[in-house]
N, C-alpha and C positions, 0 to 999 in steps of 0.2 A: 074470372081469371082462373084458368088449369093448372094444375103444378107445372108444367113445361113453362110457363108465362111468368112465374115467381122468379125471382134477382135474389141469388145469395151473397146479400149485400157485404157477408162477411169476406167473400173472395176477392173485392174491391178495393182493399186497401194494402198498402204496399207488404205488410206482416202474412195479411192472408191469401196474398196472390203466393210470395214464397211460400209457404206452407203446401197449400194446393202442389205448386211445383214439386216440391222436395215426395210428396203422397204418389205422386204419378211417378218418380225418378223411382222410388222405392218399388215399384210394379212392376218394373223393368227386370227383364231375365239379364243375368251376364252378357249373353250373347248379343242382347239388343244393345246395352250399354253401350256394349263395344264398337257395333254398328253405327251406333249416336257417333261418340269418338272421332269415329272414321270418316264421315259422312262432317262432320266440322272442320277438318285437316282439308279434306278437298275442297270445302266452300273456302276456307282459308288461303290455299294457295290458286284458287283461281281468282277472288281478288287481287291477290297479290300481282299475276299474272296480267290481270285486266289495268290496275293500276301502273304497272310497268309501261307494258304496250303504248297507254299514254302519257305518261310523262309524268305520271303525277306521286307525290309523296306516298311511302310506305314504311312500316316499320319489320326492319327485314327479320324473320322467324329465328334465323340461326343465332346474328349478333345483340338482337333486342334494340338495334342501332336507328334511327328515321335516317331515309334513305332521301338525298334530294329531290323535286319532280326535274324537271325539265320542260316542263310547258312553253310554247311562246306564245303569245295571246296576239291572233290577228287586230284588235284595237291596241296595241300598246301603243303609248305615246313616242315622238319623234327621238334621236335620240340627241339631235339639237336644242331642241325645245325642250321646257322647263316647264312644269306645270301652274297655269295660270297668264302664260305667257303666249299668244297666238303669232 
């Protein structure tokens, strides 16, 4: 087995996976940070975006509020009908 082939099995557990993380965060220029930042706000609001579109639950950015979906589910049941009841 190669050193590329060796598991640093210290990075595997939930204290050393953050660790690793915070070691790479710290290697980061300003610039990049900020790029990161930026680059999270857009994946943010085109979730958001994508969840709208279809109906479904979000919690909205500005009010910290969950927003309701609106879905209607092509199987929902009759609105006569009671469940268990055919």
């Amino acid at each position: 087995m190669n050193d590329e082939d060796r598991i640093d099995w210290s990075l595997t557990t939930w204290e050393g996976s953050r660790r690793a993380q915070l070691r790479d965060a710290m290697k980061l220029t300003l610039t990049e940070k900020w790029q990161a930042v930026e680059e999270m706000a857009d994946w943010a609001r085109a979730t958001i975006a994508w969840r709208r579109a279809r109906g479904l639950p979000y919690i909205d950015p500005y009010t910290g509020e969950q927003v309701s979906g609106t879905v209607v589910r092509e199987d929902a049941p009759n609105e006569t009908s009671s469940p268990g009841n055919s």
